[in-house]
N, C-alpha and C positions, 0 to 999 in steps of 0.2 A: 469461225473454225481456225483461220491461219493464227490469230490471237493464241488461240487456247494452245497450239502446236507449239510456240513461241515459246510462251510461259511453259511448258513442259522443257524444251530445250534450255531455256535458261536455268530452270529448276536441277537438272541433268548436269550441267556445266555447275554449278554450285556447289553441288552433293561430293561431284567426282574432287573438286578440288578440296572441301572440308575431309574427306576420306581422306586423299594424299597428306593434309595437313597432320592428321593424325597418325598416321605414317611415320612421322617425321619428328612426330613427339612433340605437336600444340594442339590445341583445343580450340576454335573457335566458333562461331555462330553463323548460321546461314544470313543472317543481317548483315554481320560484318563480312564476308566474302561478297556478298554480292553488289554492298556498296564498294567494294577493292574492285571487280568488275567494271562497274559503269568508271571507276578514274581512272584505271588504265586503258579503256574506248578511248575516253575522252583524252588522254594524254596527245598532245601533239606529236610527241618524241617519240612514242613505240608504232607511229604509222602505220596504225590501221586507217584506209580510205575509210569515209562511210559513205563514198558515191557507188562503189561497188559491193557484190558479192563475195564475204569472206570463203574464204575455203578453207577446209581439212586442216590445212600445213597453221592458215590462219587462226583457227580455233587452238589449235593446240598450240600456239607462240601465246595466244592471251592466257589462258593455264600455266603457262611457265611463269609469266610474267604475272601474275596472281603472286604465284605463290611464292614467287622471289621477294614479295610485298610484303608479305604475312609471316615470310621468316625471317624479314630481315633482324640481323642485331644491332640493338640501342638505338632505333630508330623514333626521333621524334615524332617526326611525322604520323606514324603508326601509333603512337601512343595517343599523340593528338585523336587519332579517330576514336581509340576504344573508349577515350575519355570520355566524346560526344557522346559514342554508344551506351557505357555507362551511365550520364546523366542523362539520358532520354529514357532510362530502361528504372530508373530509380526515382528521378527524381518527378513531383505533382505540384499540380497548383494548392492553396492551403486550404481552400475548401475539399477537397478531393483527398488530402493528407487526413482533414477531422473526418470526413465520411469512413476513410479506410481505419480510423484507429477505432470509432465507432462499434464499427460489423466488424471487427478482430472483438473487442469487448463484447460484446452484443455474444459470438458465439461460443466463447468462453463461460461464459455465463448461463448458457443455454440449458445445457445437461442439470446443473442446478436447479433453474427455476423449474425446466419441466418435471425431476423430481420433488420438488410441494405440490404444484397446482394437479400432479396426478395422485398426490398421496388419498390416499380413504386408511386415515387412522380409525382405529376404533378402543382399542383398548390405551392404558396411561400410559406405558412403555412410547406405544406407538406416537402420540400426544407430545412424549418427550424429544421424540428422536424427529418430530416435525419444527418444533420450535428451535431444536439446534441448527438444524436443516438452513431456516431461516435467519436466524444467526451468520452461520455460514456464509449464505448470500449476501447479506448488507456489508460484510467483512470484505469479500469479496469485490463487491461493487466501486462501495467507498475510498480501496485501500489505506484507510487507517487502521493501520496495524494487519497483522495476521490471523489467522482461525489456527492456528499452528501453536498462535502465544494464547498459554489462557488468561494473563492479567486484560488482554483486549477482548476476550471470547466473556471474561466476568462483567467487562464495563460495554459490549453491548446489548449482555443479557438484561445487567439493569436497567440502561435507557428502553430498552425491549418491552418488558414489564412494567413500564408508565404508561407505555402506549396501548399495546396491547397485551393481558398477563394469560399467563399460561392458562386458566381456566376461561376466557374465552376466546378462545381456540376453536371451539363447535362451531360458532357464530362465518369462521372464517372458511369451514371446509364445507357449507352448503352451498357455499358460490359456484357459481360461472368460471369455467375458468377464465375466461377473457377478465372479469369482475377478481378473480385471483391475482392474474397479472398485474390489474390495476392498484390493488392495494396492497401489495407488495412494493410494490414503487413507493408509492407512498408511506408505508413503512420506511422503505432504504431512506428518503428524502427527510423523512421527519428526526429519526436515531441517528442518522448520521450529522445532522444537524447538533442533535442532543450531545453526541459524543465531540466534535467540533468546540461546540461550547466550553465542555464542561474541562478541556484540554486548555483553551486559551484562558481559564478562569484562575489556573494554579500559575498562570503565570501575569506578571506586570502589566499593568492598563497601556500603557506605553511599548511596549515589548514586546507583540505579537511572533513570535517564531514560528508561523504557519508552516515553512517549509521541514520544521524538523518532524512532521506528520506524513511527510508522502515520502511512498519508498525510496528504498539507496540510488536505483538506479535512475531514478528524477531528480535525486536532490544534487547526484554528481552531472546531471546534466544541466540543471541552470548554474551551476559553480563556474562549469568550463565550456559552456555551447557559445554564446555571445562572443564570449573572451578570445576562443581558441579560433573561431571565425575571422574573428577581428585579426590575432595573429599571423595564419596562414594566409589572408590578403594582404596583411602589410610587405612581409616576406616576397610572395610573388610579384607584387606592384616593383620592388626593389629589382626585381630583376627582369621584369619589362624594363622599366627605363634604361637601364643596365645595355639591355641587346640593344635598344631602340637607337640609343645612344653613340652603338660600334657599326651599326648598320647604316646608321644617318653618314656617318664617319669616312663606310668604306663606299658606300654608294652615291656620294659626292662628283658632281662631274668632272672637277679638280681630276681629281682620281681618276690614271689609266688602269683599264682591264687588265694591262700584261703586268702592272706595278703591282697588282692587288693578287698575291697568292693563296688567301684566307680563303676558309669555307664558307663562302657567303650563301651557300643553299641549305648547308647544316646552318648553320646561322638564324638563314630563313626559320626553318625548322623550330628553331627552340624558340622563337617568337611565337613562332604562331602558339605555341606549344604554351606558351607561359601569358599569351593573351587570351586563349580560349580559357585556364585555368583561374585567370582573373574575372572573365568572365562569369564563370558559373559561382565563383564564391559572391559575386557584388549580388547575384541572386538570391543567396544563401544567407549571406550579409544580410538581404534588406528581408526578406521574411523572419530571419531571428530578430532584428530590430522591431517589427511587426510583434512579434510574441511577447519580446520583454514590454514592447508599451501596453499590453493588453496585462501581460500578469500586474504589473503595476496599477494599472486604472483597476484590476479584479480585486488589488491586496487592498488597497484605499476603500474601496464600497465592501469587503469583506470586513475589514477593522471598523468599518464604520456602525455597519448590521449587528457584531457580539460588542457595539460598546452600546448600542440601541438595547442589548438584551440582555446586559449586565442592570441597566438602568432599570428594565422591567423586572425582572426574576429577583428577589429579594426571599432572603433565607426565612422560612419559619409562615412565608406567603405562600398562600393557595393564586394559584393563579390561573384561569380557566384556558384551553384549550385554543380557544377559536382566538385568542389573543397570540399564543407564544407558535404555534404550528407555525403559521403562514413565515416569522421571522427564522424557523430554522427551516423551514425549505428553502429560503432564501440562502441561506445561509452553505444549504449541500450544494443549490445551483452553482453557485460562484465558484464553489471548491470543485466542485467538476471540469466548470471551466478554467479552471488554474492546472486542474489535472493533465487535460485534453494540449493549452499551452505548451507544460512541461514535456509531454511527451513529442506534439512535435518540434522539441528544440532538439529532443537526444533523437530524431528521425535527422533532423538537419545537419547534428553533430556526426553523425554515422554516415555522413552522404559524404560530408567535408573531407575524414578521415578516407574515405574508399577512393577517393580523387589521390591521393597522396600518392601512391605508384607510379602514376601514367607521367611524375614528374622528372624519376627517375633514368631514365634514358641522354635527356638535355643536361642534366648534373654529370653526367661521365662523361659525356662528351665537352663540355668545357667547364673548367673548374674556376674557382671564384677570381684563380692567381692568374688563369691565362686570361680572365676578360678583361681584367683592369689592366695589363700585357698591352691591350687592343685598345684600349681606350687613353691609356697615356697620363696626357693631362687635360683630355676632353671631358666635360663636365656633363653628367647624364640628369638631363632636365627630366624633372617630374612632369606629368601630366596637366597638374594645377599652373606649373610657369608656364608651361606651353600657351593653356587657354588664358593665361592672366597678360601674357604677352601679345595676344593677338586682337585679344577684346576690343582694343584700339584701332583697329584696321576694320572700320566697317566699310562695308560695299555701297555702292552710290547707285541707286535704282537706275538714274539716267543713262548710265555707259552703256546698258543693254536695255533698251527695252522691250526688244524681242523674248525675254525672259521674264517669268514672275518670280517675285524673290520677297519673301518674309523676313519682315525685317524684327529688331526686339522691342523697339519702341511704339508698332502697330499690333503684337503678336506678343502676349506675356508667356506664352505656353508652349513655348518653340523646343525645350526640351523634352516632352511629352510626346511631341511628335516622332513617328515613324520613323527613323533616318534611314537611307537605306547605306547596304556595307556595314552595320552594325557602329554606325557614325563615325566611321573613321575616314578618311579623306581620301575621294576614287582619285583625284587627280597625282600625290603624291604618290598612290598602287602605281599609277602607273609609270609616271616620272621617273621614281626611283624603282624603279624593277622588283614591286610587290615590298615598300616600306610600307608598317600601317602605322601613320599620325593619325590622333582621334581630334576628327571637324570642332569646331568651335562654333556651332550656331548665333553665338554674340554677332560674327561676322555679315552672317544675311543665311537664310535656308533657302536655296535654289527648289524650285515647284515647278517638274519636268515629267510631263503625262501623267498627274498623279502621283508623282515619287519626287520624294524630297531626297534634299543631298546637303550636307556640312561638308567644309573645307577647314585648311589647317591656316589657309591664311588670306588675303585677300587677293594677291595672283594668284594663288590657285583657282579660287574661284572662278575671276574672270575667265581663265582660261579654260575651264571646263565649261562653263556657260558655252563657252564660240563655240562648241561644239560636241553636245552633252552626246547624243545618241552613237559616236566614236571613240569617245572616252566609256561609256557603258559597255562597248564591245568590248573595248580592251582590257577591261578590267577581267569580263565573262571569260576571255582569250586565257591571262595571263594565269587566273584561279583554277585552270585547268591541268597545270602541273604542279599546282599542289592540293590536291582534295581536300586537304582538313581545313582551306578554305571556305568551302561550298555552304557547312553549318558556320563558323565564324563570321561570314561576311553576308549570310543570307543569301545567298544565290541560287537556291534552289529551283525556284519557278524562272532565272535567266538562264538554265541549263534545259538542253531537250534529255529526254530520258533512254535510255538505253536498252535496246533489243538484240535478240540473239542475230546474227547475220549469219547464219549456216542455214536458217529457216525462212528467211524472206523468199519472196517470188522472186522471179526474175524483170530487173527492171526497176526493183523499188527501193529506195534509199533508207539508210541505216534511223535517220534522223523524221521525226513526223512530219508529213507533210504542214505546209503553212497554211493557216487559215484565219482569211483577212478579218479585222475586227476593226470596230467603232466606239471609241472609248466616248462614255458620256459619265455625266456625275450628276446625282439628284442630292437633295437634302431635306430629313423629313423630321418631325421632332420627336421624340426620343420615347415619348409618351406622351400620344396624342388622346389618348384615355388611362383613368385609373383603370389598374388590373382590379377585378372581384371574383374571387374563385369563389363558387358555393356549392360546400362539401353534401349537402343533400339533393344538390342538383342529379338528375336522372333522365338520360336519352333515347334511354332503352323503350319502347313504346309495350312492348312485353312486359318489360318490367315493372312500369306504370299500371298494368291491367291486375298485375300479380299484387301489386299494394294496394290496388281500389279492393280489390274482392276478399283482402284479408282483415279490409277495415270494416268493409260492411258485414263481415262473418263476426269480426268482435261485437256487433252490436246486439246477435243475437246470440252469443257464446252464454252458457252459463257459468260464473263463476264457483270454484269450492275453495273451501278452508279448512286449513290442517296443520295440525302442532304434532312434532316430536319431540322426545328427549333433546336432542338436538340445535331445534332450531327453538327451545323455550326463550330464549332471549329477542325473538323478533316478536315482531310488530301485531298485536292481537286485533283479530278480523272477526266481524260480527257478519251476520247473513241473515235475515229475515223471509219466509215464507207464508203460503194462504195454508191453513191447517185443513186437515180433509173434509168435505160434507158428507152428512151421511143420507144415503137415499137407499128408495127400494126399487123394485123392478118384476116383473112377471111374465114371466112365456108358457108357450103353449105345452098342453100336458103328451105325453107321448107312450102309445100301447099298440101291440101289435095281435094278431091272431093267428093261426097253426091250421089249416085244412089238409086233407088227404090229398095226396100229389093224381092227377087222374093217367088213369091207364084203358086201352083198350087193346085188344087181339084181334087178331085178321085171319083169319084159313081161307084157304085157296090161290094167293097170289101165286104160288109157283103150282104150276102141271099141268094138265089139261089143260085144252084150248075152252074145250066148254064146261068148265068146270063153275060149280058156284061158289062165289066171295062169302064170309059169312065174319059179322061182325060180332066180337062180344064185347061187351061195356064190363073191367072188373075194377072200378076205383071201389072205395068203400064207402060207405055210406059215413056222414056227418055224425049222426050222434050215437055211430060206433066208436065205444072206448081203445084205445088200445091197451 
């Protein structure tokens, strides 16, 4: 119950401050406010206790202080967040990308198919306006070409009419619908194939131009998705090193704090700001790299299939069916999946571009002129010299051997692993008062309760090895004034979580109680059995009684057979019977007879005590006539 009260109060504190925001002339998300809450708890600097009970005055100092957050101007830091919130709220894995473009197609489609498989034509008009119907959908499906253009609405209807011609049509509306759905697919699969073909035919054996067949909007996305990716990371990375470079410079211990007048927390700032942004494009990056090796490997086995079906298909040749089908569904599968490719590179490309904004805050605030200003004649090492420079400085297992450490020459898969801090170096966060150098695993990967850790150089290492579980704190410490750490550096599970303090009891601290644990590690193999799904498998023991009793009703089912106009094209069914006997039979004869109903009269029962009864008998006699 105090939970639920909790979560109302903080719901409450959210709402009121998204209300003020709007006030005020911003829009924002109850996400993004109330992760602005838990950083300004957590800030060291706006001291809030959390051994005690806020108060009143308390709550409303963290609503100020909210929403001085949320409106600041040009603030990186803030961009940095929506950034996060952005690609968390857009961006999916690439299985989850094909399922979602799928069920968009899938429903688009919908209304179509369900108009055929519920058609009941009956007359030729009708006949006609099913077969366009169907038209329609393969157009539709395939996107080659439009239903819009009729030179493509003429060259599906011909491939169409190979397959299946307008006069047998009947054959296809006694089906099932399920059995509808089915072979409509197979239609799209088979003409789309045909149309595929008969496109790459008018052009060069050599020269395939598959992409001049998928719409505009695909064709401008493999043009410019790889490319324009590839671009806005080189750009960013130019200016990570850039900051990484003036930061390294002013956060030198050389350097007094009173000599150093620069904005080293703006500073901060547009780091973080242009390393989470490097971040999500290296994602974006490596899934469009994922895309174009798969349209490549699809275009090679595609040119490979219509030069296989150039070879078969010969002009003025019959060529049966069961030969050329199976190569042009071959033929739709691949181009679908070239399709399904193309479309999410321009999901990718639309992600890339929507990140472009949140860059803008760190651009006004220092310009290209004031960083090289700051930078001199300091040389802004790339990433690659960093790690090409340090590769040489490996760690010597022996100096610690209170520590495990993964080294490259027992360990080939050291970049693969987990790093934690998003493999930048805890010990230089902390050193240099939140610089991020990204670790060099060449050096050795520290194995500290389960969590691995890169450094930027080989003291560093050492140093955090003597005493890793202090350097973990400090880093947890120092990511706490500034939030847009917490997703850049993974910290999320070394942060406690944030509750209202107007609603606690009395007595109980802001932070969860601690609760002791035993870290153990098991390892098991990956698949200790092949999987075997079996799709006729049945659990249901109901269900099982319901199949036994509809199997053994088929054996005493009678069947019948029947032809319509309609279904003259199917399969002719004979039925054989015992022809009648003839027999006689005889029962009993049946007559009845008619007698006079009998009557009698009585005098005397009422009156006198002594009175005498006197009976008359008046039935009639039997062989009086009436």
């Amino acid at each position: 119950m105090f939970r639920a009260r909790t979560e109302r109060v903080i719901k409450t504190i959210i709402c009121e401050i998204v209300e003020e925001c709007v006030n005020r002339g911003h829009s924002f998300s109850e996400t993004l406010v109330g992760f602005m809450v838990k950083a300004v708890v957590l800030n060291p600097t706006n001291g809030f206790d959390v051994d005690h009970t806020l108060s009143e005055e308390d709550v409303q100092r963290l609503k100020q202080l909210c929403l001085d957050k949320l409106t600041e101007e040009s603030s990186p830091g803030l961009d940095t967040i929506k950034m996060q919130l952005y690609f968390e709220m857009n961006y999916a894995s690439r299985r989850e990308f094909l399922a979602e473009i799928h069920r968009i197609l899938e429903f688009k489609l919908s209304g179509v198919r369900r108009e055929i498989t519920d058609n009941r034509a009956k007359s030729r008009d009708d006949f006609h306006t099913l077969y366009h119907q169907i038209i329609t959908y393969i157009l539709l499906r395939s996107a080659v070409g439009s239903p819009a253009n009729f030179s493509c609405v003429q060259d599906t209807n011909a491939a169409l009419q190979s397959v299946l011609p307008l006069n047998d049509l009947g054959a296809f509306l006694v089906l099932l619908k399920k059995d509808k759905e089915q072979q409509l697919k197979e239609l799209t699969m088979i003409v789309t194939g045909i149309r595929i073909f008969n496109e790459a035919s008018k052009q060069k054996e050599d020269l395939l131009g598959l992409h001049k067949l998928m719409p505009a909007v695909l064709q401008e996305a493999l043009q410019v998705s790889d490319r324009s990716i590839k671009n806005e990371l080189s750009i960013t990375q130019g200016l990570v090193w850039r900051y990484t470079a003036v930061l390294e410079k002013l956060t030198h211990p050389n350097i007094q704090s009173a000599q150093c007048e620069m904005p080293i927390t703006q500073l901060k700032q547009a780091l973080y700001n242009v390393r989470q942004h490097e971040n999500f494009l290296k994602i974006l990056q490596s899934d469009a790299s994922v895309c174009c090796q798969h349209m490549e490997s699809q275009q090679e086995k595609l040119s490979s299939v219509l030069k296989q079906l150039r070879q078969t298909v010969q002009p003025n040749t019959a060529i049966p069916g069961s030969t050329v089908f199976p190569l042009f569904k071959t033929v739709t599968k691949l181009w679908f999946e070239l399709q399904d490719e193309a479309e999410l590179l321009h999901i990718l490309s639309n992600i890339t571009v929507g990140l472009k904004p949140f860059l803008v805050s760190q651009a006004k605030r220092f310009s290209k002129a004031y960083i090289d200003s700051l930078l001199e004649e300091t040389e802004a090492k790339t990433d690659a010299n960093r790690l090409a420079a340090s590769s040489v400085e490996q760690i010597d297992p022996n100096l610690l051997n209170t520590q495990a450490w993964l080294l490259p020459h027992a360990n080939d898969r050291l970049k693969e692993l987990p790093l934690e801090y998003n493999g930048f170096c805890g010990y230089m966060f902390v050193n240099r008062d939140g610089l991020l150098i990204p670790g060099n695993p060449s050096i050795g990967v520290l194995e500290h309760k389960e969590r691995f850790y890169a450094f930027s150089s080989r003291e560093a290492a050492l140093a955090f090895a003597s005493s890793p579980d202090d350097f973990v704190a400090q880093v947890a410490e120092k990511s706490k004034f500034f939030p847009e750490l917490f997703q850049l550096l993974r910290l999320h599970q070394q942060l406690p979580s944030v509750r209202s303090c107007s609603e606690r009891e009395p007595g109980q601290s802001l932070w969860p109680m601690h609760i002791n644990k035993r870290e153990i590690g098991i390892q098991t193999d990956t698949h200790p059995v092949e999987t075997h799904i079996d799709k006729s498998y049945e659990w249901n023991e109901w269900e099982l009684r319901r199949k036994a009793i509809k199997l053994a009703n088929i054996r005493t089912t009678v069947t019948h057979s029947m032809q319509t106009n309609l279904s003259h094209m199917r399969r002719d069914n004979v039925s054989q019977t015992w022809p009648p006997k003839e027999a006689f039979s005889q029962t009993t004869r049946e007559s009845g007879s008619n007698v006079p109903n009998p009557q009698t009269y009585l005098q005397g029962l009422r009156g006198q005590r002594d009175a005498t009864v006197l009976k008359v008998d008046l039935t009639r006699p039997v062989e009086e006539k009436p």
